[in-house]
C-alpha positions in Angstrom: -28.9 -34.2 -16.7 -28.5 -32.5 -12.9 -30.2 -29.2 -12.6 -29.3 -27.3 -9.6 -31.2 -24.4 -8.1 -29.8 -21.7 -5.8 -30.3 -18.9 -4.4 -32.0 -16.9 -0.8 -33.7 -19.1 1.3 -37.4 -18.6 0.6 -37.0 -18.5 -3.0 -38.9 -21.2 -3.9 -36.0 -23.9 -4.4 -38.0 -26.7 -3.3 -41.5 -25.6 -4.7 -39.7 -25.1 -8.1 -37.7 -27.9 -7.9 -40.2 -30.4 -7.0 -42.3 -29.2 -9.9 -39.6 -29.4 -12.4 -38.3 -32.6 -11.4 -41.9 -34.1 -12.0 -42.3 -32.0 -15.5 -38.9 -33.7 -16.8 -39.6 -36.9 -15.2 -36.2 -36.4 -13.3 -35.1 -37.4 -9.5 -35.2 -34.6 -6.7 -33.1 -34.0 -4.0 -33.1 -31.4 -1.5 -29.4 -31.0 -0.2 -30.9 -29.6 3.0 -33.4 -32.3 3.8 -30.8 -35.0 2.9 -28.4 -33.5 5.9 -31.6 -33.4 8.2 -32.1 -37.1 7.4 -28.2 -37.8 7.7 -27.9 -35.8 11.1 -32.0 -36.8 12.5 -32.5 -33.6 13.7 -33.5 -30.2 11.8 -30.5 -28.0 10.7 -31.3 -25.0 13.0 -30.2 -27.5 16.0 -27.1 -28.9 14.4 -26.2 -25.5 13.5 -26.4 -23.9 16.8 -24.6 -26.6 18.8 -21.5 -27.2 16.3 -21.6 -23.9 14.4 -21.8 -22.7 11.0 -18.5 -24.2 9.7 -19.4 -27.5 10.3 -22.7 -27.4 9.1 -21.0 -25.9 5.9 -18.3 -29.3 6.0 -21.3 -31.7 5.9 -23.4 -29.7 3.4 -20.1 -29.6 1.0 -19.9 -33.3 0.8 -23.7 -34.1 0.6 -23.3 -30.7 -2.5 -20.5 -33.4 -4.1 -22.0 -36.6 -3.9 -25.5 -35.2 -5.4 -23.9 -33.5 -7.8 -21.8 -36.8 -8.8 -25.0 -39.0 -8.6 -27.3 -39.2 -11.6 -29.7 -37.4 -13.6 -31.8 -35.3 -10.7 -32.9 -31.9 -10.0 -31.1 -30.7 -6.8 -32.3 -28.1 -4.4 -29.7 -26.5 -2.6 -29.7 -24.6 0.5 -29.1 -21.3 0.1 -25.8 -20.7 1.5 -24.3 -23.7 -0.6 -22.6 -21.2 -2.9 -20.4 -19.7 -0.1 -18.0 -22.8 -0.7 -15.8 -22.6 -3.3 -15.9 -26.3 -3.5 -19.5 -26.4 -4.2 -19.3 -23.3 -6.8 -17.0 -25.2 -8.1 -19.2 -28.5 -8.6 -22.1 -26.8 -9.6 -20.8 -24.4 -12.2 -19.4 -28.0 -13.9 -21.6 -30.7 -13.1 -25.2 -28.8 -13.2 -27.0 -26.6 -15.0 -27.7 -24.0 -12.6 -30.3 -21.7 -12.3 -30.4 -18.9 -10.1 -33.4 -18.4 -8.6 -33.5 -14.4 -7.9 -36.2 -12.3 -5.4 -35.3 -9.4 -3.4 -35.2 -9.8 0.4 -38.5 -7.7 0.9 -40.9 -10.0 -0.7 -38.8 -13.3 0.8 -38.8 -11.4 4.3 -42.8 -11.2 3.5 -43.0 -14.9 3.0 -40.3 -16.1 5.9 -41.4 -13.6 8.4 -42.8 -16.8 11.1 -40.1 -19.0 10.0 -37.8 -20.9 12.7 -36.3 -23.4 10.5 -33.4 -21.6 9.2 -30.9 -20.6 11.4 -29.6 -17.5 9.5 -32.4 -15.5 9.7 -33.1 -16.2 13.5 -31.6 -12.7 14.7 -33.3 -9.6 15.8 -33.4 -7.9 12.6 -34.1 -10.8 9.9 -34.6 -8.4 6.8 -31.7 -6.8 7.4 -29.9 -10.3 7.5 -31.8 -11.1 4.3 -30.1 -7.8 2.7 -26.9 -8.9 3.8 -27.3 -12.1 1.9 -28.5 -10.8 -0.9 -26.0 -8.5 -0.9 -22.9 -10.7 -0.3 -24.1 -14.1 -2.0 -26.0 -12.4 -5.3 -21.9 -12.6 -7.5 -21.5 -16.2 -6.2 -24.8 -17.4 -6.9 -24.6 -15.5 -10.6 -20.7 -17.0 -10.8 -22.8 -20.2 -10.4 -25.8 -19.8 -13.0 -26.5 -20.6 -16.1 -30.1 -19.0 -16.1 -30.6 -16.4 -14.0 -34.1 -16.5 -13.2 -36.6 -13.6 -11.4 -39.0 -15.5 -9.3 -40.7 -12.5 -7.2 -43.7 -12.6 -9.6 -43.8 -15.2 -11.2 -46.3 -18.1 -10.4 -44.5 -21.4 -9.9 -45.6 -22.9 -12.9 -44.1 -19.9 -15.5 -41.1 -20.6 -13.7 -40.7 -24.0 -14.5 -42.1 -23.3 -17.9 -38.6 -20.9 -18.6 -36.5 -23.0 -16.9 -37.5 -26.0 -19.5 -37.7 -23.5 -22.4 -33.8 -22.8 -21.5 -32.9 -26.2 -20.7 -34.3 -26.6 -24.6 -33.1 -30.1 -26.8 -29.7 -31.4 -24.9 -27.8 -34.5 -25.9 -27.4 -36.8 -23.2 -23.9 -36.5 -21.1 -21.3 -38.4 -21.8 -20.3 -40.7 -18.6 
């Protein structure tokens, strides 16, 4: 079984995906640490010296072979789902959950974060807004549980996301 999560950046992909990985006894892989490791240097550099479109090339292909790898629970970043290619591969090859906050609580929790490149401007909640705003219909066109994480304590996450996942039979290869 791959799970994917998506959704804004400071959701809690990573927390939530660690922890549900280790609950199902499942792989994880975090697409964005996986291109950090591929490119040895942090995404914010990458994507200021060869530009958002080719960071999006790279994170496409590392979105496909993850998602034709085996059973794992997948972190994604959270501008994955502005490809239609990866929509695409998620929607058929996961089970994806969107992970949902608002921007003011995720501004809240990102406010001193440099890492993403995104939200490096001079008015980052308004850029969160303007995420939420445009990516919210791709990452629902994406989900399969849509999930509201403001909250809700990391564990009770997990706990629903397990309680939809329910009894599945195993995927055919």
């Amino acid at each position: 079984m791959l799970i994917s999560l998506v959704g804004l950046p400071g959701v809690g992909k990573s927390t939530i995906g660690r922890r549900l990985a280790a609950r199902l006894d499942l792989a994880f892989a975090d697409s964005d640490a996986l291109i950090e490791a591929r490119i040895h240097e942090p995404i914010r550099n990458f994507f200021e010296r060869e530009g958002e479109a080719r960071f999006r090339d790279l994170e496409e292909s590392v979105i496909a072979e993850l998602c034709a790898g085996s059973d794992a629970v997948i972190a994604t970043g959270g501008g994955a789902v502005v490809r239609p290619a990866n929509r695409a591969v998620l929607r058929e090859r996961t089970v994806a959950v969107y992970l949902h906050a608002p921007p003011d609580p995720l501004f809240e929790r990102l406010r001193r974060d440099t890492k993403r490149p995104l939200l490096q401007v001079a008015d980052p909640l308004g850029r969160l807004r303007e995420l939420s705003r445009t990516r919210d219909p791709l990452y629902r066109e994406v989900a399969e549980l849509t999930l509201d994480v403001a909250q809700r304590p990391v564990r009770t996450a997990v706990d629903a996301i397990i309680a939809h996942l329910g009894p599945r039979p195993p995927r055919a290869s």
